[in-house]
C-alpha positions, 0 to 999 in steps of 0.5 A: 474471477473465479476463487480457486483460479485467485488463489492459484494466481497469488500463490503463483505471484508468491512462489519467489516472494521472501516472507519474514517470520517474524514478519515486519513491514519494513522488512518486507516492504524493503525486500520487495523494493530491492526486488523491484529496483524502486524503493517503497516508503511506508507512510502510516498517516491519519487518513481524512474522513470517508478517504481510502484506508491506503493508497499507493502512490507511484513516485518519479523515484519511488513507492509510497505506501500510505496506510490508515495509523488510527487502527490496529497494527494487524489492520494496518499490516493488511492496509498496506499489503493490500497496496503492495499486493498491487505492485506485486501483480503489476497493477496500475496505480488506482484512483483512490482519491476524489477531488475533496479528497486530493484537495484536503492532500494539495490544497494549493494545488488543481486537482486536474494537475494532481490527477495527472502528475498520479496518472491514476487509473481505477482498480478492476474488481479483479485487480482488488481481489488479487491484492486482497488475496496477496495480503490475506496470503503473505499474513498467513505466511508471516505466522500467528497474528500476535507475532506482527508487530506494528509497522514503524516509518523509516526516516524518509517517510517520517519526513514525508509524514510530517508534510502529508499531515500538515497538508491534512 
């Protein structure tokens, strides 16, 4: 794509979007799951070795946003908004996953069956740079890097947290 036609994209995708200043991922991410009727739980986990930074996974009920915790709060904002940028363009979910990764997540689990209950599909190159973008574009919006705190997990995601990481 075409780099002044991507920005014009995202820029277009951001004319309505709330950006809080100072900004806070849970803030944000809740603003965009009432937006979309779907809730968005942030899940900031010790990702596996050679596996994705995030992913998205989209849920029966909700959004989850899985994200790198072993890294610096600005790159954990961007990992994450990166994932939301997806949602935000009305992307697909994509399949970050291999099957040692989605075996390491769901060990008692066939990685066929896993592949389906995601119903993932793979990301078009395009589709990355627009979510790159979007998450390049929200961080300059949200004001200097020093003013974004690390994101913190809600209840619920504390909860998925702890059998995520006992699965890891």
């Amino acid at each position: 794509m075409e780099a002044n036609a991507l920005r014009a994209r995202c820029e277009a995708v951001l004319a309505d979007v709330y950006v809080p200043q100072p900004f806070d991922l849970g803030e944000f991410a809740e603003h965009i799951g009432n937006r979309r009727g779907r809730p968005i739980l942030l899940l900031p986990i010790a990702m596996p070795p050679q596996s994705p930074s995030g992913m998205w996974i989209h849920g029966e009920r909700c959004d989850a946003i899985a994200y790198e915790q072993a890294t610096t709060p600005l790159h954990q904002n961007h990992i994450a908004l990166h994932e939301i940028g997806h949602l935000l363009c009305g992307h697909q979910a994509g399949d970050d996953l291999d099957d040692r990764h989605l075996r390491r997540l769901f060990p008692s689990l066939d990685t066929a069956l896993v592949h389906r209950i995601l119903a993932r599909t793979s990301y078009s190159t395009d589709e990355e740079q627009e979510a790159e973008m979007l998450a390049s574009l929200i961080l300059q919006r949200s004001g200097p890097p020093s003013a974004v705190p690390a994101p913190q997990a809600s209840p619920a995601a504390t909860q998925i947290l702890r059998r995520l990481e006992s699965s890891l």
